[in-house]
MIDO-809658 format. One record per residue (C-alpha): x, y, z; residue number from 1; residue in three letters. Coordinates in steps of 0.05 Angstrom, whole numbers, plus 5000, padded with zeros to 4 digits. Layout:
% residues N
REC     X     Y     Z  resi  resn
REC     X     Y     Z   NUM   ALA
...
//
This chain:
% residues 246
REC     X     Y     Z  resi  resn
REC  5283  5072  7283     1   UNK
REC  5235  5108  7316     2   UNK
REC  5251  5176  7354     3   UNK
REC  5225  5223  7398     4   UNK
REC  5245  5295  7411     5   UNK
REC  5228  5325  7481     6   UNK
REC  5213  5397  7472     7   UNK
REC  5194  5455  7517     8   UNK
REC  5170  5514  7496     9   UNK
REC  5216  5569  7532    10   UNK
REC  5218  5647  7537    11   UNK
REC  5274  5673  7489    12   UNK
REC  5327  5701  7533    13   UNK
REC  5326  5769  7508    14   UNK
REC  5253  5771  7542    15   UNK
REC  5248  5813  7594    16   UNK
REC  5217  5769  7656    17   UNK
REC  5169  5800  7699    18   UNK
REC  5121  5775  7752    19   UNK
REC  5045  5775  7778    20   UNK
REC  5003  5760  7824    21   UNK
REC  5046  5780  7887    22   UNK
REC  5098  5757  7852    23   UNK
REC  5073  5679  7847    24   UNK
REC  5064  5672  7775    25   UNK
REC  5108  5680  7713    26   UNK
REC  5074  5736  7657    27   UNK
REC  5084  5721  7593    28   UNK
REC  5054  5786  7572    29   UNK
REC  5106  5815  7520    30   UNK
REC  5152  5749  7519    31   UNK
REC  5170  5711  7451    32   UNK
REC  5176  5626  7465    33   UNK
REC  5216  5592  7423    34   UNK
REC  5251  5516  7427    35   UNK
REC  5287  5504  7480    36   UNK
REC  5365  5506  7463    37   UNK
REC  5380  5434  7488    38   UNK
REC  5317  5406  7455    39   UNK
REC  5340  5443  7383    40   UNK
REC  5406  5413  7388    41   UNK
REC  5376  5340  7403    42   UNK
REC  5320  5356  7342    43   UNK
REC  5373  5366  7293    44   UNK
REC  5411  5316  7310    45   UNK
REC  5347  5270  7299    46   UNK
REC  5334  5299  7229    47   UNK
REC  5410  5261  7215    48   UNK
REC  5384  5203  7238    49   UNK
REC  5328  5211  7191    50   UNK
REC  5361  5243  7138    51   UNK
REC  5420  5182  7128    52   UNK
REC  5385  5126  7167    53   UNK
REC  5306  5141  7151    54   UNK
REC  5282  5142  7217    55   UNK
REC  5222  5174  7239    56   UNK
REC  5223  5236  7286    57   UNK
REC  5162  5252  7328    58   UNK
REC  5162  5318  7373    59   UNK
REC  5128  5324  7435    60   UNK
REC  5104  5374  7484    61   UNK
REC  5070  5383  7553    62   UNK
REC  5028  5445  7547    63   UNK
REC  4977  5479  7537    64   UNK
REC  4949  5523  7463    65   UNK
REC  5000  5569  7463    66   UNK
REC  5053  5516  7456    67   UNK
REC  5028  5499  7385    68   UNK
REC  5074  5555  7351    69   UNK
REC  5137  5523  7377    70   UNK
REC  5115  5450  7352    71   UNK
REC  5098  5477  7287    72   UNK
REC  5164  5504  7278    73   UNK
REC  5192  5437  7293    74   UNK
REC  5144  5410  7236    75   UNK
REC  5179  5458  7189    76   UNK
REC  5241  5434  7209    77   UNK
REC  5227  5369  7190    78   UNK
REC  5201  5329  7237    79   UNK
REC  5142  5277  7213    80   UNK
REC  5092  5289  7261    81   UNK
REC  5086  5326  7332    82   UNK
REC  5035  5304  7399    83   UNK
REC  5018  5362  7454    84   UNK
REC  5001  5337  7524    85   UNK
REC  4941  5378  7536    86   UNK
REC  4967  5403  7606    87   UNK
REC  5005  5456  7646    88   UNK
REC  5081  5427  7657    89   UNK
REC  5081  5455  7732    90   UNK
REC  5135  5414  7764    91   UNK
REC  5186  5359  7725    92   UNK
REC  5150  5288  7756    93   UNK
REC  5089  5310  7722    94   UNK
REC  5121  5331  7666    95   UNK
REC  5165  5264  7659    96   UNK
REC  5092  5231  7675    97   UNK
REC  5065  5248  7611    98   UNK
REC  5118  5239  7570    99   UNK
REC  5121  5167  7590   100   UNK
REC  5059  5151  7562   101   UNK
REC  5077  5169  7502   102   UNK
REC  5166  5154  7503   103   UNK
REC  5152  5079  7514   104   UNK
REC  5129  5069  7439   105   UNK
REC  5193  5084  7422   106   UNK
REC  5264  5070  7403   107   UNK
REC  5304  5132  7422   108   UNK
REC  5283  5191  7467   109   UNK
REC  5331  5252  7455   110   UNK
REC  5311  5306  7508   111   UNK
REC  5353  5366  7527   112   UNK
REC  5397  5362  7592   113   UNK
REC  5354  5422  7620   114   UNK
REC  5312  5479  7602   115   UNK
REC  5332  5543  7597   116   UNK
REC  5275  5570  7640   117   UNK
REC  5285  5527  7709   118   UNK
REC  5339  5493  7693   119   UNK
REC  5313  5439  7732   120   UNK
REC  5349  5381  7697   121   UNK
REC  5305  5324  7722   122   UNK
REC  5252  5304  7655   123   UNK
REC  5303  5264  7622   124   UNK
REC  5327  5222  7684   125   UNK
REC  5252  5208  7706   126   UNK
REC  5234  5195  7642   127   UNK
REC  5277  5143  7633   128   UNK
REC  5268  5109  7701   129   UNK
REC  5188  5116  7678   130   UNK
REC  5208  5080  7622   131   UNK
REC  5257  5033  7635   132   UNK
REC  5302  5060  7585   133   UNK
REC  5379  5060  7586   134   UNK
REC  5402  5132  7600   135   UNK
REC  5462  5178  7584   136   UNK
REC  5455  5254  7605   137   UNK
REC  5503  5314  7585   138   UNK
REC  5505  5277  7512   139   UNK
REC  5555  5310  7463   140   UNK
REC  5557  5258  7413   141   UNK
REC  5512  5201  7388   142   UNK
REC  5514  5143  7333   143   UNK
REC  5462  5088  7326   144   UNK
REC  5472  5028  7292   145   UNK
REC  5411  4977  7293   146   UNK
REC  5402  4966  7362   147   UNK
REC  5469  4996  7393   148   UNK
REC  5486  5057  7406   149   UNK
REC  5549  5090  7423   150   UNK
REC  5545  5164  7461   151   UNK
REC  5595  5210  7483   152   UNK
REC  5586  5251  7549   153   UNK
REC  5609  5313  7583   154   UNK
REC  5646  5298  7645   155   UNK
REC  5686  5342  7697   156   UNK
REC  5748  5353  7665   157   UNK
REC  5738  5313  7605   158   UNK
REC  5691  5269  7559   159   UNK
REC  5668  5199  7570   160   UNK
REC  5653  5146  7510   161   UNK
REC  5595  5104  7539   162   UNK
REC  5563  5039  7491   163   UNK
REC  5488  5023  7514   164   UNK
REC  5431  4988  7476   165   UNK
REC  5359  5005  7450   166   UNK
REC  5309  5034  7483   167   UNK
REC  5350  5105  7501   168   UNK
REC  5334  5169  7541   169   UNK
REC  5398  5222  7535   170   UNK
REC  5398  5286  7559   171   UNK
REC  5425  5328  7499   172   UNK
REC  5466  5397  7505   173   UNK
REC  5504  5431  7453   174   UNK
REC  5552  5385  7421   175   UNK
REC  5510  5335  7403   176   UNK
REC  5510  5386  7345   177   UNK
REC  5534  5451  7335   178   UNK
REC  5502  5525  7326   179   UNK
REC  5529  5526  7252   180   UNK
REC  5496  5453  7247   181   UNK
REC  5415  5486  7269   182   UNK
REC  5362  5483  7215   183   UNK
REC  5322  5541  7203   184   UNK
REC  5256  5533  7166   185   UNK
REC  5252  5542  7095   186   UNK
REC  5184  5573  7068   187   UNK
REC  5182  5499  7040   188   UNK
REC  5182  5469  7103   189   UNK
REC  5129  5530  7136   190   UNK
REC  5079  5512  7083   191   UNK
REC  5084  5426  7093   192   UNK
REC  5080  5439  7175   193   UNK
REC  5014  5462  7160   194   UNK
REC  4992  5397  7130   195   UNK
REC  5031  5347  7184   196   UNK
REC  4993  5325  7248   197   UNK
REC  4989  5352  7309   198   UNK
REC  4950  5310  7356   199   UNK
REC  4924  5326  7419   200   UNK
REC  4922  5282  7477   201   UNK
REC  4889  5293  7547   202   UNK
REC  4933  5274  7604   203   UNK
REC  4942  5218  7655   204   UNK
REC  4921  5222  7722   205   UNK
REC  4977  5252  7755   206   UNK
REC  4976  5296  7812   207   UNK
REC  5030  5355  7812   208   UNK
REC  5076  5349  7884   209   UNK
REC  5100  5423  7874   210   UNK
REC  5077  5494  7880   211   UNK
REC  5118  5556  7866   212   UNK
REC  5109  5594  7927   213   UNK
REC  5146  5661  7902   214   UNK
REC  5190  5673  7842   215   UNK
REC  5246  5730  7856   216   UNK
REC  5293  5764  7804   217   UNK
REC  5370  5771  7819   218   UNK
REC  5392  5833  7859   219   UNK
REC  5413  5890  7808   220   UNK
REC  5485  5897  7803   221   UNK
REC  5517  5945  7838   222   UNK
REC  5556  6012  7804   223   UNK
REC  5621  6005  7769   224   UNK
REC  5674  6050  7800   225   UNK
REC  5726  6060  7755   226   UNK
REC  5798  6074  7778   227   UNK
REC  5858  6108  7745   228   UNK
REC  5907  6059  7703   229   UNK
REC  5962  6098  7745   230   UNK
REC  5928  6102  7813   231   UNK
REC  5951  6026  7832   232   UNK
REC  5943  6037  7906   233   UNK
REC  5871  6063  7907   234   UNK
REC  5852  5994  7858   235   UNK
REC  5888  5947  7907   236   UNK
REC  5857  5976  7968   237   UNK
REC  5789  5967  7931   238   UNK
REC  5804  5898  7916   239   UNK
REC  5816  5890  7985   240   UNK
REC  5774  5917  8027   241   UNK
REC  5715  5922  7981   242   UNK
REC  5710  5864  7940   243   UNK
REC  5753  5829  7987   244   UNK
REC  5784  5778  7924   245   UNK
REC  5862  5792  7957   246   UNK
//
């Protein structure tokens, strides 16, 4: 089986997120990347698959230089080989774009739900549409045998047990695997990532549909008033006519 691991390359989220250029572009200035949560859960699960099955894991990014640190990590982790997309991922069609050149060589796609950065949610969808893969997003739980799969999803309220076929796009979160189950790399595994490919491919002809216009940070939170355990009244009227929550 052959498998391929989305990943973005994310700001952690202890960065602290600042803006230039009238407040149009993202500086990264100061700001450690790392793997995006969703895509590190769906890479570990496909080092089981390769681990008691012997499939092959591939990683693969859209971006530019500076996105070569957080494939090489995934090297070290243990995936075979990795492929950057020479290209800024500016919006998720042209991100899903790329990816489709090179997801349709393959067996299984495992791509986080969303990245931590927009949170946009739409790469794995498109991607399989691009495709013509089956599809399963909010994936907690996956099993492959030959060409079958069976894959448990999050639902409102509950989980759903879904059976689907080869080729697969799923949109992975935590539970696919858990915290305790993420592989950190041995000096082992530093020192073989240096000797594993890492090809780099010039993008298809694709032209981005979106612009950010103006990126804006939350509004500061306002200050805490604290109120006597034994002054009930004065916390109820608070409640009330403040906050207005009763």
């Amino acid at each position: 089986m052959k498998i391929l691991v989305c990943i973005s390359h994310v700001p952690d989220t202890t960065s602290k997120i600042n803006f230039t250029d009238g407040d149009t572009k993202f500086d990264t200035n100061g700001v450690q990347f790392v793997i995006n949560p969703n895509d590190e859960f769906g890479l570990t699960r496909a080092m089981w698959f390769k681990e008691k099955q012997g499939a092959t894991v591939t990683v693969v990014s859209v971006g530019e230089a500076e996105t070569e640190p957080t494939l090489r990590k995934a090297l070290a982790i243990g995936a075979d080989e990795a492929i950057r997309i020479n290209a800024k991922p500016t919006d998720g069609f042209f991100v899903a774009k790329q990816l489709a050149e090179i997801a349709k060589d393959y067996d299984l796609v495992i791509a986080g739900r969303e990245s931590i950065d927009y949170n946009g949610g739409m790469v794995p969808g498109m991607l399989a549409t691009l495709t013509n893969a089956n599809y399963v997003n909010n994936c907690i739980g996956l099993e492959v045998e030959g060409e079958n799969a069976t894959a448990i999803r999050e639902i409102d309220g509950g989980k759903e047990t879904l059976k689907t076929t080869l080729p697969l796009v799923i949109g992975g979160q935590k539970g696919l695997v858990e915290e305790s189950d993420l592989k950190i790399p041995n000096m082992r595994g530093i020192m073989m990532a240096r000797k594993k490919t890492l090809n780099v491919v010039e993008p298809t002809d694709s032209a981005n549909t979106t612009q950010a216009v103006k990126f804006e940070k939350p509004a500061p939170k306002g200050e805490v008033k604290l109120v006597s355990p034994d002054n009930l009244d004065e916390l109820v009227n608070l409640l009330h006519n403040e906050a207005k929550v009763i």
